[in-house]
Jmol script that loads the backbone (N, CA, C; Angstrom):
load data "model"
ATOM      1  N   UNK A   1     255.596  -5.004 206.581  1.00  0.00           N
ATOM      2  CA  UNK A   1     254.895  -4.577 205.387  1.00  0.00           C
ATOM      3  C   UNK A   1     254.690  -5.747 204.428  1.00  0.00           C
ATOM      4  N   UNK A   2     255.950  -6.438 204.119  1.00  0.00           N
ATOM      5  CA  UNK A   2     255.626  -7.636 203.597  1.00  0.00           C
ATOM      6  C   UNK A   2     254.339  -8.636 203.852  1.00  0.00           C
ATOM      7  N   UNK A   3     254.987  -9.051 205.106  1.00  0.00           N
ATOM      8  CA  UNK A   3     254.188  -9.948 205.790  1.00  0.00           C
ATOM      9  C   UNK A   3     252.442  -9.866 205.414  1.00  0.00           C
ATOM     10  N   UNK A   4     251.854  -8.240 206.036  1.00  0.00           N
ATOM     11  CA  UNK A   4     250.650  -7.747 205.765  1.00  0.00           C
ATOM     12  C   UNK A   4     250.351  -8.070 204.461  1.00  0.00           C
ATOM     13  N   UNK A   5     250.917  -7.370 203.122  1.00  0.00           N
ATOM     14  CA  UNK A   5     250.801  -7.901 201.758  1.00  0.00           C
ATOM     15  C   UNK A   5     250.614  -9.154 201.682  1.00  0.00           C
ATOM     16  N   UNK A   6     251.167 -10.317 201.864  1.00  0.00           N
ATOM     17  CA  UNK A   6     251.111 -11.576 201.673  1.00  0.00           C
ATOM     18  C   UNK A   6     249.977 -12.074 202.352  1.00  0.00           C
ATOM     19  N   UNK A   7     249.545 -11.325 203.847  1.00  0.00           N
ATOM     20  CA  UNK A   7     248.127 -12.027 204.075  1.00  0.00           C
ATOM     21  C   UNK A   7     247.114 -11.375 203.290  1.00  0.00           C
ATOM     22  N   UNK A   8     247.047 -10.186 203.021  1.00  0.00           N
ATOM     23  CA  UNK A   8     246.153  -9.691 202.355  1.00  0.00           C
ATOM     24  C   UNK A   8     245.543 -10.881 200.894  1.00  0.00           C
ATOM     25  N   UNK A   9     246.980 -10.739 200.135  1.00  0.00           N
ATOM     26  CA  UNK A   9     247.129 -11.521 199.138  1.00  0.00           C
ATOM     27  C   UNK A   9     246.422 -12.975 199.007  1.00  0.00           C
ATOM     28  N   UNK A  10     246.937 -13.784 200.649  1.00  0.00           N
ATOM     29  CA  UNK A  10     246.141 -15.358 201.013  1.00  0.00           C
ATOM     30  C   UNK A  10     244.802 -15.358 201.381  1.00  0.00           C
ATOM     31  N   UNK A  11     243.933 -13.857 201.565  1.00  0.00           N
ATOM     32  CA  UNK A  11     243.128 -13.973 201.992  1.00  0.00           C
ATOM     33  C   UNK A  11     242.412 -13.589 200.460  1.00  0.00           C
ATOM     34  N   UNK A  12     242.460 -12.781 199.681  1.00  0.00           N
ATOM     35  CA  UNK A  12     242.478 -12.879 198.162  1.00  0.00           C
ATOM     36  C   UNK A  12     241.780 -14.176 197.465  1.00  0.00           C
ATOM     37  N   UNK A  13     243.584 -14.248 197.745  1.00  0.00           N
ATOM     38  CA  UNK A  13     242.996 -16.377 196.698  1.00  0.00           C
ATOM     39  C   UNK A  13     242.108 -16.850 197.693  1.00  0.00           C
ATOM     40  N   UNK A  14     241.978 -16.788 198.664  1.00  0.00           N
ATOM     41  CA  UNK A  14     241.148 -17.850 199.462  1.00  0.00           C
ATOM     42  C   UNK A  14     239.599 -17.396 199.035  1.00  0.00           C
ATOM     43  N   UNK A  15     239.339 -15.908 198.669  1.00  0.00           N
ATOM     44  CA  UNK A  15     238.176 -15.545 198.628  1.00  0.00           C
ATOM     45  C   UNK A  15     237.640 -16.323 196.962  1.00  0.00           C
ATOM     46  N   UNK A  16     238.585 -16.074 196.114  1.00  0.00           N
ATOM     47  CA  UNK A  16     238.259 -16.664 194.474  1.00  0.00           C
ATOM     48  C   UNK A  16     238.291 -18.279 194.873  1.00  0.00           C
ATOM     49  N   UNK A  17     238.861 -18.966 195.515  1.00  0.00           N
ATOM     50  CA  UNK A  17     238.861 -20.474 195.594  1.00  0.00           C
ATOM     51  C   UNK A  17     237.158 -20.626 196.383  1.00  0.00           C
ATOM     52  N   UNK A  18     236.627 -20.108 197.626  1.00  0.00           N
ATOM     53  CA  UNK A  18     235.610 -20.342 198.186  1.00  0.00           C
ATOM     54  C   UNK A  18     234.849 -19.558 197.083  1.00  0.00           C
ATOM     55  N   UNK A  19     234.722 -19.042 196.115  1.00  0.00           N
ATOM     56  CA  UNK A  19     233.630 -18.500 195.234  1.00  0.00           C
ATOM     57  C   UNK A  19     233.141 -19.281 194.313  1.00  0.00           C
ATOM     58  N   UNK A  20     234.612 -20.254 193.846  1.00  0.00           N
ATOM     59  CA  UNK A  20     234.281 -21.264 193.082  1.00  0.00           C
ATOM     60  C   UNK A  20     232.906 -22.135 193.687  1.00  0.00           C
ATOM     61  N   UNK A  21     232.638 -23.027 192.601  1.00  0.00           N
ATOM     62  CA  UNK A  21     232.361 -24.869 192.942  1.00  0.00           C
ATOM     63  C   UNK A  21     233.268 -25.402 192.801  1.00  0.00           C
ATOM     64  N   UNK A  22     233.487 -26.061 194.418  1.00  0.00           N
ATOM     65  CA  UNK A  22     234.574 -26.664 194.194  1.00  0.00           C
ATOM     66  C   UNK A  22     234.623 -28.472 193.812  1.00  0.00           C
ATOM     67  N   UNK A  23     235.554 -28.821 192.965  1.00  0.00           N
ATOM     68  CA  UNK A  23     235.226 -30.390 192.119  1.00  0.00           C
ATOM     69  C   UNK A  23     235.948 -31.374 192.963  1.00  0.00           C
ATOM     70  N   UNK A  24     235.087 -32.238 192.749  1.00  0.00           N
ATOM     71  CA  UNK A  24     235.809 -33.752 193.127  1.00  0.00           C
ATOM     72  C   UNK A  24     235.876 -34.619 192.222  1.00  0.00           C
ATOM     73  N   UNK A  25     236.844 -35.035 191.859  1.00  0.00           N
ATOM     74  CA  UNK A  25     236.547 -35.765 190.903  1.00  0.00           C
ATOM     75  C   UNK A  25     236.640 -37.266 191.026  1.00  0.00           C
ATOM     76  N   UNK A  26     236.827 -38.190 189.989  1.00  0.00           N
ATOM     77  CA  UNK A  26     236.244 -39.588 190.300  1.00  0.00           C
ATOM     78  C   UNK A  26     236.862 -40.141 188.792  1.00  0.00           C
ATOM     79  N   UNK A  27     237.153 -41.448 189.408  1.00  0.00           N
ATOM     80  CA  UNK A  27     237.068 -42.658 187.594  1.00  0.00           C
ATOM     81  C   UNK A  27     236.804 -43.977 188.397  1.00  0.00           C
ATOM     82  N   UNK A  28     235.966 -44.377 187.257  1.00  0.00           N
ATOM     83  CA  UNK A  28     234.855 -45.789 187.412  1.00  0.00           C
ATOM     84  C   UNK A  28     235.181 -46.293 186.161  1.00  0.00           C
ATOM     85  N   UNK A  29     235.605 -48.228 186.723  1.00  0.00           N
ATOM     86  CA  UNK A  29     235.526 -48.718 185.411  1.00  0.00           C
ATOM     87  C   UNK A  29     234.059 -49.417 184.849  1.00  0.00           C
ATOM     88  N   UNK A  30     233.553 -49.756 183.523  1.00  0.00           N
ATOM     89  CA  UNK A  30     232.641 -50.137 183.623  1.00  0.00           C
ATOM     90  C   UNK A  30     232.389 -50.977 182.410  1.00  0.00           C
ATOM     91  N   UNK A  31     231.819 -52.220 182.079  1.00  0.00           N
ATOM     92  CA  UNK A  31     231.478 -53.158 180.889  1.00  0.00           C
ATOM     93  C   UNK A  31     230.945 -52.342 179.336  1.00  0.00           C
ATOM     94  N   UNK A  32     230.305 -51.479 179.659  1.00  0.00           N
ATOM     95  CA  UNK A  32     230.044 -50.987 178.552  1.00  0.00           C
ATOM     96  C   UNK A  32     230.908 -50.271 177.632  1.00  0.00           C
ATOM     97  N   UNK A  33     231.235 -48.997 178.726  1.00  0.00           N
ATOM     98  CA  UNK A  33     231.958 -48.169 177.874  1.00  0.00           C
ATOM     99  C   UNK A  33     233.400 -47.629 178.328  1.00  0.00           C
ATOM    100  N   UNK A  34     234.320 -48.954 178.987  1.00  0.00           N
ATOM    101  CA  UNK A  34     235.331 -48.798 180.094  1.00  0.00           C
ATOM    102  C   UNK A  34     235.760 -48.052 181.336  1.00  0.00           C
ATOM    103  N   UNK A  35     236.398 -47.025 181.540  1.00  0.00           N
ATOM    104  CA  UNK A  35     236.673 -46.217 182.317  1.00  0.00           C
ATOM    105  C   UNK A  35     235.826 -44.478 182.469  1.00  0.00           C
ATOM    106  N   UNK A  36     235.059 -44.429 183.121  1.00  0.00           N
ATOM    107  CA  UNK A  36     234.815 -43.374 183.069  1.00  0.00           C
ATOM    108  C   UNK A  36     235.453 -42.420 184.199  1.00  0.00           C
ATOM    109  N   UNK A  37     235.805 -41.055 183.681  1.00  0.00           N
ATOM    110  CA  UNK A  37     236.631 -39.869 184.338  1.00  0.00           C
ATOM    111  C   UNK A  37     235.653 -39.061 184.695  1.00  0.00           C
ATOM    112  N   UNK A  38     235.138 -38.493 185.832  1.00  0.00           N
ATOM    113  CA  UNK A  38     234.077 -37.545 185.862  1.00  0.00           C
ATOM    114  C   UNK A  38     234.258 -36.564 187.124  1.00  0.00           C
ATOM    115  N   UNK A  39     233.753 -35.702 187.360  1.00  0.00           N
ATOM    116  CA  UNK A  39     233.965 -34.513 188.179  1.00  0.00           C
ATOM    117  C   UNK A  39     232.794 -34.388 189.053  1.00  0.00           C
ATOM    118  N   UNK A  40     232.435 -33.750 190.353  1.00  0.00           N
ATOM    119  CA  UNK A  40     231.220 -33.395 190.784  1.00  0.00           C
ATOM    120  C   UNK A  40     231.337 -32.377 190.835  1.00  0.00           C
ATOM    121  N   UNK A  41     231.118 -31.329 190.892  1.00  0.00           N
ATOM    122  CA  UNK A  41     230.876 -29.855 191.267  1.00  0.00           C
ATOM    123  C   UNK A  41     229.737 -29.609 192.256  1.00  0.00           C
ATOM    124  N   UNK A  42     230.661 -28.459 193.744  1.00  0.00           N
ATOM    125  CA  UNK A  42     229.757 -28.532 194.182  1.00  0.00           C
ATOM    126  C   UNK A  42     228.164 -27.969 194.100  1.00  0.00           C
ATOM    127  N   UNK A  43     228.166 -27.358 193.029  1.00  0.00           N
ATOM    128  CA  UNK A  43     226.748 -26.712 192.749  1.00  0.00           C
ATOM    129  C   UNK A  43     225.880 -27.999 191.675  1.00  0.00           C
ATOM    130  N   UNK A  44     226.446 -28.771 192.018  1.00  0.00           N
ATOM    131  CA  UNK A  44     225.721 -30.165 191.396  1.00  0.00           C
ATOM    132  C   UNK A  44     225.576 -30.372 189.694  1.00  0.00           C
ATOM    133  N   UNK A  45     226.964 -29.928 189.265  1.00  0.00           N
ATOM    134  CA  UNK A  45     227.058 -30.094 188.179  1.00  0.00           C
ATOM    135  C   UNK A  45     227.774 -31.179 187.852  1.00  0.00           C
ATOM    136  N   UNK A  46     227.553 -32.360 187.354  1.00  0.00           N
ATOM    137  CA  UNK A  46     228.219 -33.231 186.607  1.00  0.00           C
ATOM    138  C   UNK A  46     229.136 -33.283 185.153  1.00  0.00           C
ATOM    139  N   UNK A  47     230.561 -33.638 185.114  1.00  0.00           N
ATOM    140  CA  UNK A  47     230.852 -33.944 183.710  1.00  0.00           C
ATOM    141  C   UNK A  47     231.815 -34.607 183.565  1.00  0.00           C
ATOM    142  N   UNK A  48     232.246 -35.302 182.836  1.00  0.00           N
ATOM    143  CA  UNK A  48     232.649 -36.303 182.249  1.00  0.00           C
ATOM    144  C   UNK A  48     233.530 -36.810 180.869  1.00  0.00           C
ATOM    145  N   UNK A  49     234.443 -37.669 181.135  1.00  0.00           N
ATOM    146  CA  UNK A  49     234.440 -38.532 179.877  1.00  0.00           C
ATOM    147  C   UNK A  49     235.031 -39.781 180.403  1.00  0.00           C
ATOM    148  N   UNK A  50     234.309 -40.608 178.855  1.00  0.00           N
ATOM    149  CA  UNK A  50     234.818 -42.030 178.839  1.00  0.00           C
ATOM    150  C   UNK A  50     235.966 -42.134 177.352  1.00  0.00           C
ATOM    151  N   UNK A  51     237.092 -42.399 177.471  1.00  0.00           N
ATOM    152  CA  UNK A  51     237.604 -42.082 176.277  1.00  0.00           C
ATOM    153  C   UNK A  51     237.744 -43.669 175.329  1.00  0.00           C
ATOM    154  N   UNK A  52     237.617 -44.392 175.746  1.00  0.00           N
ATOM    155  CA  UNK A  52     237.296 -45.443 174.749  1.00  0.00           C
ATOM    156  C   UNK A  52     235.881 -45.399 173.522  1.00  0.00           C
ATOM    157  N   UNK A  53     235.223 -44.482 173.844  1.00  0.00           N
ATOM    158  CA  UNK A  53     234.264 -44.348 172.772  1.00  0.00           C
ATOM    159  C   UNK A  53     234.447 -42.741 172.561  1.00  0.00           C
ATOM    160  N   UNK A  54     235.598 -42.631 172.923  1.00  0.00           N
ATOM    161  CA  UNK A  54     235.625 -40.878 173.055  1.00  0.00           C
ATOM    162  C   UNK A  54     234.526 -40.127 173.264  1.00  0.00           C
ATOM    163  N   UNK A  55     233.386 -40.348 174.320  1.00  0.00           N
ATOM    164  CA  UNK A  55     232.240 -39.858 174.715  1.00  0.00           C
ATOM    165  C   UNK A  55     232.618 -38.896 175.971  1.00  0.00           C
ATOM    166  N   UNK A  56     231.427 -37.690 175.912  1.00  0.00           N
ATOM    167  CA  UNK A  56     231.461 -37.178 176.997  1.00  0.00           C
ATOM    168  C   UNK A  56     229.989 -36.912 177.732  1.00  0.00           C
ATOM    169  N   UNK A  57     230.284 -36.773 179.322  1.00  0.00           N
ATOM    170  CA  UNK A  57     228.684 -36.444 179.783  1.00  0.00           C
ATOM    171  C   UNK A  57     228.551 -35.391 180.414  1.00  0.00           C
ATOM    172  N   UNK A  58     227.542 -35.085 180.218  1.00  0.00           N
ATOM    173  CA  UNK A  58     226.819 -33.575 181.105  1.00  0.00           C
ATOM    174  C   UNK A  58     225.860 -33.968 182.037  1.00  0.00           C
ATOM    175  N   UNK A  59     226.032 -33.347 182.970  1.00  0.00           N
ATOM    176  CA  UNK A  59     224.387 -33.211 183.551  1.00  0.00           C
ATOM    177  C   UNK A  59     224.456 -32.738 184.884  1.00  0.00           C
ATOM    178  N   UNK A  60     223.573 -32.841 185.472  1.00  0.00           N
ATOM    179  CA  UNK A  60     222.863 -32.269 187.383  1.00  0.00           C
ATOM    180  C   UNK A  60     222.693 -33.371 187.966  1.00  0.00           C
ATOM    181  N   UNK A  61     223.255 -33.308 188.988  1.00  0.00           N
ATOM    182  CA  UNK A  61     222.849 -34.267 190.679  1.00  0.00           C
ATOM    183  C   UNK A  61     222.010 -33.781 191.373  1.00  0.00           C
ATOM    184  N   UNK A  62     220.864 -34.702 191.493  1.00  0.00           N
ATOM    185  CA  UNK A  62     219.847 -34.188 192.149  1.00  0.00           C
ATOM    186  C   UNK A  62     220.443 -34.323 193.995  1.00  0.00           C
ATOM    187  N   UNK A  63     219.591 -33.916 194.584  1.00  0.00           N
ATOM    188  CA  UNK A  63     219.596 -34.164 196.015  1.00  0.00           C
ATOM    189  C   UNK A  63     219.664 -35.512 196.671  1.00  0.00           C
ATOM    190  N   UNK A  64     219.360 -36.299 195.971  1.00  0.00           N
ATOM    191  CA  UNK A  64     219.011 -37.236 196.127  1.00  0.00           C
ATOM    192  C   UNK A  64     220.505 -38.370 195.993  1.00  0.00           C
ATOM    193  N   UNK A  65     221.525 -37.391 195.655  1.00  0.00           N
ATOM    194  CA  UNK A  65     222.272 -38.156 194.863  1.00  0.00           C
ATOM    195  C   UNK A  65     222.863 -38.743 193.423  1.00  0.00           C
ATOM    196  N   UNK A  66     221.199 -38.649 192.664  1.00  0.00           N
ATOM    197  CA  UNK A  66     221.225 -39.431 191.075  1.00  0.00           C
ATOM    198  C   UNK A  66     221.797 -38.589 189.884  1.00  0.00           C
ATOM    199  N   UNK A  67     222.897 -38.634 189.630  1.00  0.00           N
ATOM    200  CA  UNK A  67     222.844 -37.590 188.032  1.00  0.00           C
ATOM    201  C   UNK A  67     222.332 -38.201 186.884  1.00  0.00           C
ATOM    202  N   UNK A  68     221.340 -37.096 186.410  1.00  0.00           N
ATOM    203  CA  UNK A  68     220.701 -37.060 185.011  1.00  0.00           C
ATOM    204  C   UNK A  68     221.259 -36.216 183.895  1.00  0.00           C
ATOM    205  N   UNK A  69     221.350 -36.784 182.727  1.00  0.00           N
ATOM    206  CA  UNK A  69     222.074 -36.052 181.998  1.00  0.00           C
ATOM    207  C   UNK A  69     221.996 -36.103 180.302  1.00  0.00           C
ATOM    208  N   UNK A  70     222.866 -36.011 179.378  1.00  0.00           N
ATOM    209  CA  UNK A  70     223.155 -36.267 178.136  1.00  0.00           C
ATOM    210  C   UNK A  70     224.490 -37.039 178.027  1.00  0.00           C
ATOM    211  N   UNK A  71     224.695 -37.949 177.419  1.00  0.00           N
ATOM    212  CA  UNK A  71     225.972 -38.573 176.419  1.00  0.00           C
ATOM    213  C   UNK A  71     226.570 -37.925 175.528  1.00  0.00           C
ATOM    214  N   UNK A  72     227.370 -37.940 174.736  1.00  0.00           N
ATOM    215  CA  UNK A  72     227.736 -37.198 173.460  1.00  0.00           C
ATOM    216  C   UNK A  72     229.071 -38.056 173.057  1.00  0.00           C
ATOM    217  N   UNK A  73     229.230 -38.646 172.029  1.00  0.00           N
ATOM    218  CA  UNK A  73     230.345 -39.143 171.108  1.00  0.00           C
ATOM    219  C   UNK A  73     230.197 -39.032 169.941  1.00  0.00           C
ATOM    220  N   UNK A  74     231.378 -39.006 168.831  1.00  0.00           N
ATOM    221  CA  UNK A  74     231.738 -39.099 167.593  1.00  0.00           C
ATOM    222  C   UNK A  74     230.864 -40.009 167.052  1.00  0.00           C
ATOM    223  N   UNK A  75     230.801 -41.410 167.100  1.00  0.00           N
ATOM    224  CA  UNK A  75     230.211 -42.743 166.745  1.00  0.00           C
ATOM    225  C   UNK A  75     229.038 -43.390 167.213  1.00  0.00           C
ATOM    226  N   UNK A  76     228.251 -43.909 166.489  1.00  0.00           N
ATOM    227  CA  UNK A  76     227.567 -44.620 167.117  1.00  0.00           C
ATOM    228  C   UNK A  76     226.854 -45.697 166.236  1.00  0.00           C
ATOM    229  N   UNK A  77     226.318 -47.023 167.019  1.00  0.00           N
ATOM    230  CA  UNK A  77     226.142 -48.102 166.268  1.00  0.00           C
ATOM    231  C   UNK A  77     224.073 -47.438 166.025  1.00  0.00           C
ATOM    232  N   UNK A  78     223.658 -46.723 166.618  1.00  0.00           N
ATOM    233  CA  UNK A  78     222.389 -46.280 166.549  1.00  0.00           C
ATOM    234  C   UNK A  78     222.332 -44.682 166.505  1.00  0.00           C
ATOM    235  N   UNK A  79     222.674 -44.079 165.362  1.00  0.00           N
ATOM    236  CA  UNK A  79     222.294 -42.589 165.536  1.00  0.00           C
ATOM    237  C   UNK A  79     221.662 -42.531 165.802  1.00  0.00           C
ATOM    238  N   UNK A  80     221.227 -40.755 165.776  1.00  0.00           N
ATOM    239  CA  UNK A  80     219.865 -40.241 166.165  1.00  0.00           C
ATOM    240  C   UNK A  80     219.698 -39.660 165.283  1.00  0.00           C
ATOM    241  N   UNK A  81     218.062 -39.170 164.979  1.00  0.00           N
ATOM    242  CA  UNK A  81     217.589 -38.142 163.823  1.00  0.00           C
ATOM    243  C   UNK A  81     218.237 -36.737 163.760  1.00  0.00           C
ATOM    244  N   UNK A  82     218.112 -36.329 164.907  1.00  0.00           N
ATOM    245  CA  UNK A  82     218.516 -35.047 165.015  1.00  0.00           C
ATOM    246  C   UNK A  82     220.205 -34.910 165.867  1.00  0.00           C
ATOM    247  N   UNK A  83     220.892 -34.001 165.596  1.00  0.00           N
ATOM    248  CA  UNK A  83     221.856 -34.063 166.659  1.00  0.00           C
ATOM    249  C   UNK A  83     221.905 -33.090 167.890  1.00  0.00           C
ATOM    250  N   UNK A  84     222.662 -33.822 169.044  1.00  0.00           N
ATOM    251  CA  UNK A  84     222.910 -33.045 169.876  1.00  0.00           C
ATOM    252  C   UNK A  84     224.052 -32.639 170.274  1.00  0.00           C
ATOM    253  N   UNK A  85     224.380 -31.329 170.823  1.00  0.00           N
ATOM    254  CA  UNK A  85     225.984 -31.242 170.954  1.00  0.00           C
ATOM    255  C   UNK A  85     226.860 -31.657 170.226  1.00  0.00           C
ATOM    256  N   UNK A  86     226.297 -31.616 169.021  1.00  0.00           N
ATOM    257  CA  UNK A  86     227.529 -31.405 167.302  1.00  0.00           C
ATOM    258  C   UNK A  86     227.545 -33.120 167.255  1.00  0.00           C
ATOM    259  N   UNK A  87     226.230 -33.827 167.562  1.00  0.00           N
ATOM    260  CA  UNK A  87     226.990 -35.504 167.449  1.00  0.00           C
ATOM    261  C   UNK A  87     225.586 -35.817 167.231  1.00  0.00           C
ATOM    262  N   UNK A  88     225.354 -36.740 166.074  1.00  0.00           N
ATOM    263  CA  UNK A  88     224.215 -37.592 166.048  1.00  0.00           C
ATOM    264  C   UNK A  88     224.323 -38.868 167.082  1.00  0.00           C
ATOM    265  N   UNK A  89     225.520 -38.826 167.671  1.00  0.00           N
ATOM    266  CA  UNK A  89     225.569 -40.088 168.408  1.00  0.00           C
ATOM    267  C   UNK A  89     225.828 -39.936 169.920  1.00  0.00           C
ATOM    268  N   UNK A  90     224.217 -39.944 170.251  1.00  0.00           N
ATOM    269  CA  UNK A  90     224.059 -38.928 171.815  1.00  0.00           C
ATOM    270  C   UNK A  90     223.089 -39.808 172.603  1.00  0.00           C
ATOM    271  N   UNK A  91     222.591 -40.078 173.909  1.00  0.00           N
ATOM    272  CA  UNK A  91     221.868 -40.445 174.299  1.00  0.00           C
ATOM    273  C   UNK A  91     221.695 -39.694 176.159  1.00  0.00           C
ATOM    274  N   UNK A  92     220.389 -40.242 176.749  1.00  0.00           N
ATOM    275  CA  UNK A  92     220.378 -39.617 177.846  1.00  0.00           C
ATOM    276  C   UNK A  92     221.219 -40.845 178.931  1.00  0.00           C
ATOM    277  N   UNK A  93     221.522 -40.209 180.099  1.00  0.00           N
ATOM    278  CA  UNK A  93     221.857 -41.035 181.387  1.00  0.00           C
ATOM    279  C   UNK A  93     221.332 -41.073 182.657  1.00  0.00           C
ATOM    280  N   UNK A  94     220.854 -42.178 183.440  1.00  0.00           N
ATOM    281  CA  UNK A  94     221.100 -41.910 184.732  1.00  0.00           C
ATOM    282  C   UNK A  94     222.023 -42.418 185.528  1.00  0.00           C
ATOM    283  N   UNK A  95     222.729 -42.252 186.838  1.00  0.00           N
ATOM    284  CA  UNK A  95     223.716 -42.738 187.577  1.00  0.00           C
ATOM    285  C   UNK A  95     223.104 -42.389 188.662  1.00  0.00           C
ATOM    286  N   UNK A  96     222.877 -43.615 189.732  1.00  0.00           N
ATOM    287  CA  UNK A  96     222.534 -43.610 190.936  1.00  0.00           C
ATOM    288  C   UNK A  96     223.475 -43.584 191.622  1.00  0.00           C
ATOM    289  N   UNK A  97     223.825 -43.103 193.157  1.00  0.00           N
ATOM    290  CA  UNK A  97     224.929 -42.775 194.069  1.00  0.00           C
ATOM    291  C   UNK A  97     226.322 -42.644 193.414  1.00  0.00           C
ATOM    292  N   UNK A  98     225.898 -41.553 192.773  1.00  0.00           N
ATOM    293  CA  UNK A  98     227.160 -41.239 191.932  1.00  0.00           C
ATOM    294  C   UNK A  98     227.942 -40.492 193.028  1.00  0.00           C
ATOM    295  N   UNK A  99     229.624 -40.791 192.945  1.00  0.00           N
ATOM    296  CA  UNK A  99     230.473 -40.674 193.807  1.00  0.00           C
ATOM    297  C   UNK A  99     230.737 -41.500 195.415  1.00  0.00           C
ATOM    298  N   UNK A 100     229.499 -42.243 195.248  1.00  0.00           N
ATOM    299  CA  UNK A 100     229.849 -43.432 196.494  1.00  0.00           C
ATOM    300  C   UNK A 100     230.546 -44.616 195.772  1.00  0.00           C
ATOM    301  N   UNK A 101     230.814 -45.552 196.270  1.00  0.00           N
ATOM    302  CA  UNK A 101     231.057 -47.098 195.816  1.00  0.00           C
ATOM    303  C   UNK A 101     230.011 -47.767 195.443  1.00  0.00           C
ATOM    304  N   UNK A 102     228.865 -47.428 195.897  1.00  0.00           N
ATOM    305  CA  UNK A 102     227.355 -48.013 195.366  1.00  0.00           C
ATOM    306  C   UNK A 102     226.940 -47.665 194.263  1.00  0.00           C
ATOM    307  N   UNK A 103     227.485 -46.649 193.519  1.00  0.00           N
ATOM    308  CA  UNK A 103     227.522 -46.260 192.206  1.00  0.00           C
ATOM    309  C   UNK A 103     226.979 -47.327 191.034  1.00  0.00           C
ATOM    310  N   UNK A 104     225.914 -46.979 190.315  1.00  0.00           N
ATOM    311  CA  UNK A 104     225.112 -47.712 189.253  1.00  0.00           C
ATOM    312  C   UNK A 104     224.106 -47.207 188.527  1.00  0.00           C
ATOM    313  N   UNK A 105     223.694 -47.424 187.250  1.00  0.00           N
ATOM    314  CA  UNK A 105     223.219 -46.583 186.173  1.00  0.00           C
ATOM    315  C   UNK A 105     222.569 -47.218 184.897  1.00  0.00           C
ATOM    316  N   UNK A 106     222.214 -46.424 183.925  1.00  0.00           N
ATOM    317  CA  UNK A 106     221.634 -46.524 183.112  1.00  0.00           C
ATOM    318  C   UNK A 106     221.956 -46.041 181.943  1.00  0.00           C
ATOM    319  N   UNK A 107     222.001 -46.060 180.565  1.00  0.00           N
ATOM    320  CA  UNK A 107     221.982 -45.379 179.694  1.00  0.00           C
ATOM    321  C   UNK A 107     220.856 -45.623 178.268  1.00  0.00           C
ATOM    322  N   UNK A 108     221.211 -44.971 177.631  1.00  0.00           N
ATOM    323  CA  UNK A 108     219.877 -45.329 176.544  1.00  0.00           C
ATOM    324  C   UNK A 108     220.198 -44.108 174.819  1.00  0.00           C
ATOM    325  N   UNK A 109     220.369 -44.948 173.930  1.00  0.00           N
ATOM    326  CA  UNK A 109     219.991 -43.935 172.720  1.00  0.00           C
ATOM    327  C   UNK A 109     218.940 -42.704 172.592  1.00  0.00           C
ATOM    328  N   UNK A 110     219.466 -41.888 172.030  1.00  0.00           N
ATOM    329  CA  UNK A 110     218.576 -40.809 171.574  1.00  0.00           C
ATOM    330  C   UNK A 110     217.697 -40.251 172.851  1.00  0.00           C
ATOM    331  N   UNK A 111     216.502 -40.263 171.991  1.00  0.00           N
ATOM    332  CA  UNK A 111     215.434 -39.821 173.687  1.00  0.00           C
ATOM    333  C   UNK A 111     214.801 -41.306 174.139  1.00  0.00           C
ATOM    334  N   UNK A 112     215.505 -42.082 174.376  1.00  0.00           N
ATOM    335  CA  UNK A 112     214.819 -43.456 174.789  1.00  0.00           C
ATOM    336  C   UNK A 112     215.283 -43.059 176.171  1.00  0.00           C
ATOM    337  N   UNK A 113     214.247 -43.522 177.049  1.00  0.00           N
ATOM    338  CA  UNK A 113     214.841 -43.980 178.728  1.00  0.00           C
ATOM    339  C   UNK A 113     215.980 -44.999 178.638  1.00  0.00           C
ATOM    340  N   UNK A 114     216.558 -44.334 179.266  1.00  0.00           N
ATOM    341  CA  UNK A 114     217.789 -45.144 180.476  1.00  0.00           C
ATOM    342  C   UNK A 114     217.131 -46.660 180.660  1.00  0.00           C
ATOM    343  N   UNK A 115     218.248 -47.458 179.882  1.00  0.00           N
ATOM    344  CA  UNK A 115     217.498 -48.602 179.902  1.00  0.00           C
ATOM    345  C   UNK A 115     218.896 -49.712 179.620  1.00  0.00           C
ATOM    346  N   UNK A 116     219.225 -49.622 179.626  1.00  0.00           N
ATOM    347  CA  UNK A 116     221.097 -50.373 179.270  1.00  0.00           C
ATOM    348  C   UNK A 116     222.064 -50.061 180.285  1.00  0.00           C
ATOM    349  N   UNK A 117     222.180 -51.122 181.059  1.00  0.00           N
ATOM    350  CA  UNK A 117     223.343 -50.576 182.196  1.00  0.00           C
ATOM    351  C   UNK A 117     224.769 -50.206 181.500  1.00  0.00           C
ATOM    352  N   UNK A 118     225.451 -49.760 182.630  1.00  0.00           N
ATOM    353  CA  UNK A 118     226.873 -48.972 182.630  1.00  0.00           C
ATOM    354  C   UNK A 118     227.875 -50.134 183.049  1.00  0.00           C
ATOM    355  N   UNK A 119     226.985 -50.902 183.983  1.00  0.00           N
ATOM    356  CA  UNK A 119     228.067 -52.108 184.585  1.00  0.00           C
ATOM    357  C   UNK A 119     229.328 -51.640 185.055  1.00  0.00           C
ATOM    358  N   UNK A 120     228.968 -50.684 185.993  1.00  0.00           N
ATOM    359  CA  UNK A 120     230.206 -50.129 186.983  1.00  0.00           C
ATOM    360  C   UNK A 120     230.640 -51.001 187.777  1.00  0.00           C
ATOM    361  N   UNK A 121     232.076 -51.446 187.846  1.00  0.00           N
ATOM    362  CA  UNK A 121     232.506 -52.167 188.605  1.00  0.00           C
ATOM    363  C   UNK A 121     233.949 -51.585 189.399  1.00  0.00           C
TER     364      UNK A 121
END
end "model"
wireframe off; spacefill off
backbone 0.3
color backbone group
């Protein structure tokens, strides 16, 4: 009787764990904005932080590999007019082969293109 209960039970969690997205996560150091901590999800959700500028990122992995996204920190040497995600000090991102070792990117103020590397190393 036990026994039965307990598989019932493993087959349970196993069903809520495979329902999830499940994450991988990752840290990259990099020239700009030091260490970044970030997650993949498998439904291709990206997120993030770098805590030396106490910034965080959002965004989607395309198929392709590339996540596109938003920035968000407390500070910044270039606000923006408007804010996003409670921070005038926001910009967009891209990251090419994000989660390989070939990993490399872009970033940029406000709504400017991705134009300032990350210098992942």
């Amino acid at each position: 009787m036990i026994a039965t209960w307990m598989r019932a039970g493993l087959i349970a969690a196993a069903t809520v764990v495979a329902g999830e997205a499940a994450a991988r996560d990752f840290a990259v150091d990099s020239s700009c904005c030091g260490v970044l901590y970030y997650s993949l999800r498998g439904d291709g959700e990206v997120s993030g932080h770098y805590p030396k500028q106490e910034g965080v990122i959002r965004g989607r992995v395309g198929p392709e590999g590339t996540a596109t996204g938003l920035w968000t920190q407390p500070r910044s040497d270039h606000p923006c007019v408007r804010p996003r995600g409670g921070s005038y000090a926001w910009g967009r991102f891209v990251i090419y082969d994000i989660g390989t070792r070939r990993i490399s990117g872009d970033w940029g103020y406000c709504d400017e293109i991705p134009n300032r590397g990350w210098g992942f190393r």
